[in-house]
LODRENFI-680761 format. One line per field, with one value per residue (C-alpha): residue number from 1; residue in three letters; chain; x, y, z. Coordinates in nm, 3 decimals, m for minus. Layout:
# LODRENFI-680761
num (NUM,...)
residu (ALA,...)
chaine (A,...)
X (X,...)
Y (Y,...)
Z (Z,...)
//
This chain:
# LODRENFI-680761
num (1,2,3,4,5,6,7,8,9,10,11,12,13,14,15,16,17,18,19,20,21,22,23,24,25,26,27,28,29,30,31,32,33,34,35,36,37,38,39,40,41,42,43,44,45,46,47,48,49,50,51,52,53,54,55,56,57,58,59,60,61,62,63,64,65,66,67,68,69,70,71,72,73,74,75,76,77,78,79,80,81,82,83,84,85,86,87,88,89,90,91,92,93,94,95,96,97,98,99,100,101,102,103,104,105,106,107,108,109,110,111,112,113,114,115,116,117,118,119,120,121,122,123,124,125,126,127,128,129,130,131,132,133,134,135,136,137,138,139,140,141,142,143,144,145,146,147,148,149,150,151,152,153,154,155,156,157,158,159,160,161,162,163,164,165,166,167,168,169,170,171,172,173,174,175,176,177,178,179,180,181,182,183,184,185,186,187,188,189,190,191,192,193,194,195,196,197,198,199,200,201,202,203,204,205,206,207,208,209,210,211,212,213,214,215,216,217,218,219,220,221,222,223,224,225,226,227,228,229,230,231,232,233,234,235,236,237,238,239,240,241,242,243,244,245,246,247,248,249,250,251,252,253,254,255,256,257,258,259,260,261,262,263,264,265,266,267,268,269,270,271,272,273,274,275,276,277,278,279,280,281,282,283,284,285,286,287,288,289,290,291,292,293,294,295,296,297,298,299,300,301)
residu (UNK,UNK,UNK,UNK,UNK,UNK,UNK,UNK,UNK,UNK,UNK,UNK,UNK,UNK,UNK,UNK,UNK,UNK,UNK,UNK,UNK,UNK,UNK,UNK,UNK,UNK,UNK,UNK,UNK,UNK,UNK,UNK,UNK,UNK,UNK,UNK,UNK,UNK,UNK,UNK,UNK,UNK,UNK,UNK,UNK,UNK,UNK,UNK,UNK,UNK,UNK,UNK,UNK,UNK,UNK,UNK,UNK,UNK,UNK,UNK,UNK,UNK,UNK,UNK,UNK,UNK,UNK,UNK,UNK,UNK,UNK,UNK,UNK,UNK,UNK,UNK,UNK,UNK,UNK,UNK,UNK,UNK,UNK,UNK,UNK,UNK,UNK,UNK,UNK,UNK,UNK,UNK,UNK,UNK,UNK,UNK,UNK,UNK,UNK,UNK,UNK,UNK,UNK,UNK,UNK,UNK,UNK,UNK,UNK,UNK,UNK,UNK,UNK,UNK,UNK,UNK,UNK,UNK,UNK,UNK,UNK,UNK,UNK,UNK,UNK,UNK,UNK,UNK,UNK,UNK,UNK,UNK,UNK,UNK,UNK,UNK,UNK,UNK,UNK,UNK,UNK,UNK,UNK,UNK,UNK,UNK,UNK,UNK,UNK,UNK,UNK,UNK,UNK,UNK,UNK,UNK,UNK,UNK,UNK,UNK,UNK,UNK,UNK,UNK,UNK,UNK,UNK,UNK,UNK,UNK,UNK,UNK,UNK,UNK,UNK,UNK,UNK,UNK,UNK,UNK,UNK,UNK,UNK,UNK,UNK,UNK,UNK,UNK,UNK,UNK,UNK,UNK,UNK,UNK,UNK,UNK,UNK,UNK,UNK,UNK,UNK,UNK,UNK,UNK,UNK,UNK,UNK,UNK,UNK,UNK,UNK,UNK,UNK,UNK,UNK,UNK,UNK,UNK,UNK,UNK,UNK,UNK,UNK,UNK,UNK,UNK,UNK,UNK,UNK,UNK,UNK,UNK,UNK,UNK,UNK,UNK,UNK,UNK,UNK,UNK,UNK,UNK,UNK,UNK,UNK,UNK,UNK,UNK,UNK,UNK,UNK,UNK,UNK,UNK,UNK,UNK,UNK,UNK,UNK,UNK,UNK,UNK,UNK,UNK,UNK,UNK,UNK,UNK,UNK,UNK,UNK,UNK,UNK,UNK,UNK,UNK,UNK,UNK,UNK,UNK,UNK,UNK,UNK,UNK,UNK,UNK,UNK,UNK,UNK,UNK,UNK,UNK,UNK,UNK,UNK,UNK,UNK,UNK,UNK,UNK,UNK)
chaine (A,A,A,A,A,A,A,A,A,A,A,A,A,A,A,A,A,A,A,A,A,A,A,A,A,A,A,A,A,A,A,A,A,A,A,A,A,A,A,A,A,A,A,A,A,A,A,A,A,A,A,A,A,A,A,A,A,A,A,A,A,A,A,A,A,A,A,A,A,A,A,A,A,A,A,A,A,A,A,A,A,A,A,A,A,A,A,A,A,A,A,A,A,A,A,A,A,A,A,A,A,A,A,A,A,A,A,A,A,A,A,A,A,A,A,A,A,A,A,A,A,A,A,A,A,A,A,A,A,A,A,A,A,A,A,A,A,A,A,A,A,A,A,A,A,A,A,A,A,A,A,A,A,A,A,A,A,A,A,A,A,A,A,A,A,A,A,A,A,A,A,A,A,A,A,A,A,A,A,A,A,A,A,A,A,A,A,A,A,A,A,A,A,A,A,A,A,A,A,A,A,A,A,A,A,A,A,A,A,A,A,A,A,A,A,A,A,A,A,A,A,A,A,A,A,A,A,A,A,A,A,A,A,A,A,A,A,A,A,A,A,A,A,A,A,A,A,A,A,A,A,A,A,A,A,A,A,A,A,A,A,A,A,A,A,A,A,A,A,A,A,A,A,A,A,A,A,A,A,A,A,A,A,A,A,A,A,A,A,A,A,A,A,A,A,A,A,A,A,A,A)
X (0.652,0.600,0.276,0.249,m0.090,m0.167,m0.501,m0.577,m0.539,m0.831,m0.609,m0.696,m0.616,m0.339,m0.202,m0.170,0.005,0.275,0.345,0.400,0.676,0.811,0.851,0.962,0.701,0.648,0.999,1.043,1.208,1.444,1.493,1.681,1.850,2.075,2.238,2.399,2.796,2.738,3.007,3.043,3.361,3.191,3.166,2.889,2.747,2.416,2.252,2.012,1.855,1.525,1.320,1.230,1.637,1.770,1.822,1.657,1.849,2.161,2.040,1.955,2.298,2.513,2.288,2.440,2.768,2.913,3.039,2.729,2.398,2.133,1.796,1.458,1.426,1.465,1.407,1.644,1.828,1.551,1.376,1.075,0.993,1.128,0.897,0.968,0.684,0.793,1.150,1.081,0.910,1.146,1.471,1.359,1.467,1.242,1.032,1.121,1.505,1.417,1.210,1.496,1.764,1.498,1.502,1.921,1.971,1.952,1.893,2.260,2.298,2.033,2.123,2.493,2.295,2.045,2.351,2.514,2.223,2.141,2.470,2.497,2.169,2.307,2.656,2.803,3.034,2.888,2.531,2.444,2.118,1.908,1.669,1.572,1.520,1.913,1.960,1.827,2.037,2.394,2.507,2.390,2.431,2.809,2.823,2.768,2.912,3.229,3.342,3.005,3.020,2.766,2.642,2.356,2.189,2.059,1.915,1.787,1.497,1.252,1.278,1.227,0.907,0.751,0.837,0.734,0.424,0.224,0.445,0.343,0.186,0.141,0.018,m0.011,m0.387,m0.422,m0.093,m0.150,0.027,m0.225,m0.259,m0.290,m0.370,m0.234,m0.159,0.061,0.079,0.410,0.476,0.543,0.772,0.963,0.998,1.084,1.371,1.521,1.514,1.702,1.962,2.021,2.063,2.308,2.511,2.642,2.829,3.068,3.387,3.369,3.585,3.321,3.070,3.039,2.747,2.642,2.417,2.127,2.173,2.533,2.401,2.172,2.411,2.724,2.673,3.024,3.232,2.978,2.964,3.336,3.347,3.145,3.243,3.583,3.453,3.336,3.650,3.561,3.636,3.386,3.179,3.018,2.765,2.642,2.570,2.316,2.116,1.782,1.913,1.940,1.601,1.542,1.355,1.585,1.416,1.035,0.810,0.623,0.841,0.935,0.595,0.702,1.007,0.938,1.110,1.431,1.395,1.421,1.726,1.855,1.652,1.765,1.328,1.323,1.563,1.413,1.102,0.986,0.978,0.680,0.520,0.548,0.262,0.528,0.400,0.540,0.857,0.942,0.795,1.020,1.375,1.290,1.268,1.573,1.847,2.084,2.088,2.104,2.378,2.550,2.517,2.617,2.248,2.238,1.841)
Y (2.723,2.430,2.242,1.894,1.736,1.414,1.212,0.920,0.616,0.334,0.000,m0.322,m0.523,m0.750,m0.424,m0.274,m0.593,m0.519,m0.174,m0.357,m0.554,m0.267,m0.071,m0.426,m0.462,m0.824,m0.843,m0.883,m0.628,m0.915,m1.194,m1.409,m1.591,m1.257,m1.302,m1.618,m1.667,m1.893,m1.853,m1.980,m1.958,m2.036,m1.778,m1.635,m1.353,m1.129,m0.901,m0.609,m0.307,m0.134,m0.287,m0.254,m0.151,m0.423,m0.754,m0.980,m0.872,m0.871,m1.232,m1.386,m1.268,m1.417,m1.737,m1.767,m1.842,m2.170,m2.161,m1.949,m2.048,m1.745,m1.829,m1.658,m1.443,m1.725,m1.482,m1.678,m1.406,m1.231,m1.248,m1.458,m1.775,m2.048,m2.131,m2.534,m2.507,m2.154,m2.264,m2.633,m2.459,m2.168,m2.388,m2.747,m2.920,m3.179,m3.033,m3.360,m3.228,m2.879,m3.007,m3.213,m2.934,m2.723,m2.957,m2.749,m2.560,m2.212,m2.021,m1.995,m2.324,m2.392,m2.131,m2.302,m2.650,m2.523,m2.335,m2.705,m2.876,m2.576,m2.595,m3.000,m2.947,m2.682,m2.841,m2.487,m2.350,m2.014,m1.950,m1.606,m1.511,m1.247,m1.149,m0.694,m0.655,m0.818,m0.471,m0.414,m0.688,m0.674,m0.645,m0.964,m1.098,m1.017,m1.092,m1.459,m1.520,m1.282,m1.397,m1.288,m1.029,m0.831,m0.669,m0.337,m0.268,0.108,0.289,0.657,0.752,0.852,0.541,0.321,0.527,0.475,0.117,0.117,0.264,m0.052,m0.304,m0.570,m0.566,m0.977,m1.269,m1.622,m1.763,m2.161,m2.147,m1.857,m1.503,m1.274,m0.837,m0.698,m0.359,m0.202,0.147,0.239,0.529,0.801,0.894,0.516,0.490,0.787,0.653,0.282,0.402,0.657,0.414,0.104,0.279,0.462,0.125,m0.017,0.301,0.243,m0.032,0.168,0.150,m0.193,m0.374,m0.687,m0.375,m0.328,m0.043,m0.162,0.126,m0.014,0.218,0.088,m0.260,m0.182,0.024,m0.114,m0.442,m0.608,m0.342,m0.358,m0.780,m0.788,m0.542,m0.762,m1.089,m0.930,m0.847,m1.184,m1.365,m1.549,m1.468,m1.242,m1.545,m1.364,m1.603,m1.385,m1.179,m1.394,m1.482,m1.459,m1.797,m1.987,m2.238,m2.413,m2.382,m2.091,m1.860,m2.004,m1.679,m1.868,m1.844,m1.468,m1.363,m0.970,m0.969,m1.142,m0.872,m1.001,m1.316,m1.150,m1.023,m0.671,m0.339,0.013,0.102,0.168,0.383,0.729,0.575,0.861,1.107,0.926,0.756,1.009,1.313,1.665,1.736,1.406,1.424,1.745,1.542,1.263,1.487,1.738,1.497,1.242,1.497,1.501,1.139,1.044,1.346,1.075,0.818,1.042,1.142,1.471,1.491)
Z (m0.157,m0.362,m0.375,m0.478,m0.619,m0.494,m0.517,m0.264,m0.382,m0.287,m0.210,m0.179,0.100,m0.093,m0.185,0.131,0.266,m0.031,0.094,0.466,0.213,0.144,0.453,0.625,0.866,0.834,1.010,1.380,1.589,1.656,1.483,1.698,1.491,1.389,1.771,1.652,1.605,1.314,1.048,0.739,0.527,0.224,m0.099,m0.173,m0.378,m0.276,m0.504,m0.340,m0.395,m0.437,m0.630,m1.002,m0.999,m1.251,m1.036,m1.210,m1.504,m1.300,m1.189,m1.545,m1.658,m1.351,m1.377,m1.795,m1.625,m1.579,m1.246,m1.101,m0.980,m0.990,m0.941,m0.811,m0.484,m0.175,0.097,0.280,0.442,0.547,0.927,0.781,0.853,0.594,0.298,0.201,m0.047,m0.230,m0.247,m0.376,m0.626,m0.737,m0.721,m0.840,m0.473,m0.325,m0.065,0.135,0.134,0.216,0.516,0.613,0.576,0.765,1.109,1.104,1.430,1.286,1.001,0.871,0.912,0.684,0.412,0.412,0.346,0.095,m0.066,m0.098,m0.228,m0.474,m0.657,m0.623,m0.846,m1.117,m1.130,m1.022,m0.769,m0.624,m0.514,m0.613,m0.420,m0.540,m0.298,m0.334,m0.001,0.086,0.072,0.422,0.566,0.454,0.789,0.920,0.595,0.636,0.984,0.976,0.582,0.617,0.260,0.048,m0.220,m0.201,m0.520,m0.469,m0.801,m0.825,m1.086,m1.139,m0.901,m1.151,m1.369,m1.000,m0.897,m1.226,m1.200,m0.910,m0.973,m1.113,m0.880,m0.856,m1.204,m1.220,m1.050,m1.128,m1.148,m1.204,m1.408,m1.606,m1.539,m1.539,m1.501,m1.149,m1.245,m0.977,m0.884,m0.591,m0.395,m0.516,m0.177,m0.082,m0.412,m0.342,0.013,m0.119,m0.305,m0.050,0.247,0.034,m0.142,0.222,0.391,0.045,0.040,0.392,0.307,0.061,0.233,0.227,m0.031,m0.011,m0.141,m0.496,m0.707,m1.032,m1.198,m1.401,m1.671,m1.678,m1.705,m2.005,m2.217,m2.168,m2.064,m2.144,m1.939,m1.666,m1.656,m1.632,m1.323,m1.136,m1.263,m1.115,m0.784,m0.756,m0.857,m1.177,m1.530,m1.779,m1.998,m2.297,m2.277,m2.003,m2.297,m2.403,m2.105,m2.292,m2.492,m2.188,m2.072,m1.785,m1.408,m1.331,m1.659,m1.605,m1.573,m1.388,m1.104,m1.139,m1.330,m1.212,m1.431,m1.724,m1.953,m1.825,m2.003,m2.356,m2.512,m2.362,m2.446,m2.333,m2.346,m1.957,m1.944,m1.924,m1.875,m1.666,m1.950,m2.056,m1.725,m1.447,m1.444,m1.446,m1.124,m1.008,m1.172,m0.936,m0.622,m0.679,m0.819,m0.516,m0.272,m0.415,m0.570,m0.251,m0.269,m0.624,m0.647,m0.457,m0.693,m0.949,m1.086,m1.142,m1.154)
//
């Protein structure tokens, strides 16, 4: 029988709301607004997956072409209540029209309106939203915009749990980004990445359903770029290549202080990060308790 160390971890209360976060408990049971027929026929691309999996990067890189907007996490398709004030400041829109497109009958409504304004502000035709936890809602994300392309970023379990590990590492004090020092819990990392790659994977038959592999991202970024840029419907711009070049609200740490690294230019360091971050003993927790699924995926752990 196998025995796994473990030491309890002392968390702080800011902490422990994070690990809610990330076993969705701030969501309702039902979130009325998922009962709706609302449609929308307009394109639209979402990017999810467990976190510390490569979205940002995926984001920055999508955002360096000229007919796609890509900014920060919205939270928009998620059951929580609207934010005016987070998403004035994470996309550069007047709180005043947010409020306005806020008074709309229903939460679809309102994405389809803040989708308009968004890309009336960029100049660009498709509003790519990169939110992690999408991954938990692609049905109802599907259900009421039947023409998105959804887009579910994975990466190799070990390199997520000692991501994961120190998530969320930053915060922003009076302007500055400054070191949380955390430390979270392995069993709640392990769990993290099992539960939102289950929830992704389901969608695989799907044509509207498309993997991209972190790893794949990192070392062969061209090839990888032009398979979604495919999926999507828009021609490969190497200028996505050279996302760390680009300025503006969209790249301010400020307003994604946990992935600042994805603002520089491309670096294969994380991968195989494990090798030097995870204890051995934790290495076997997290291949025991992942290898059927990332056999899946095609990690052979």
């Amino acid at each position: 029988m196998t025995v796994f160390w473990y030491t309890e971890i002392m968390l702080s209360p800011a902490q422990k709301k994070e690990l809610g976060r990330w076993k969705n408990l701030d969501w309702p049971a039902v979130f009325p607004d998922d009962q709706l027929k609302t449609l929308s026929k307009k394109k639209i691309v979402i990017i999810g997956g467990c976190g510390r999996s490569g979205t940002t990067l995926l984001r920055v890189m999508l955002d360096s072409h000229s007919q796609i907007a890509c900014g920060p996490e919205s939270f928009l398709f998620l059951p929580t209540p609207i934010d005016p004030e987070n998403l004035h400041f994470k996309f550069g829109i007047p709180k005043k029209i947010i409020l306005s497109l806020a008074a709309s009958a229903d939460r679809w409504i309102f994405i389809e309106k803040f989708q308009t304004a968004y890309l009336s502000r960029t100049h660009k035709k498709i509003w790519a939203d990169k939110t992690s936890r999408n991954v938990h809602r692609f049905d109802a994300i599907l259900a009421h915009f039947p023409n998105a392309r959804i887009i579910h970023m994975i990466r190799d379990p070990r390199d997520t749990v000692a991501s994961l590990r120190t998530h969320r590492k930053r915060r922003v004090v009076a302007g500055r980004i400054v070191k949380n020092n955390w430390i979270m819990p392995y069993p709640d990392c392990i769990n993290r990445w099992i539960t939102s790659v289950s929830d992704g994977i389901k969608w695989r038959s799907d044509r509207r359903y498309i993997e991209i592999k972190y790893e794949d991202l990192v070392h062969a970024p061209d090839a990888t770029l032009k398979k979604v840029c495919q999926h999507i419907g828009v021609r490969f711009e190497p200028a996505m290549l050279q996302f760390y070049l680009k300025k503006g609200i969209s790249r301010d740490p400020l307003r994604f202080p946990q992935n600042v690294e994805a603002t520089k230019p491309l670096s294969d360091t994380s991968v195989g990060r494990w090798k030097r971050d995870l204890p051995r003993v934790e290495v076997h927790r997290v291949t025991i308790q992942t290898a059927r699924l990332a056999r899946k995926l095609g990690y052979h752990l």
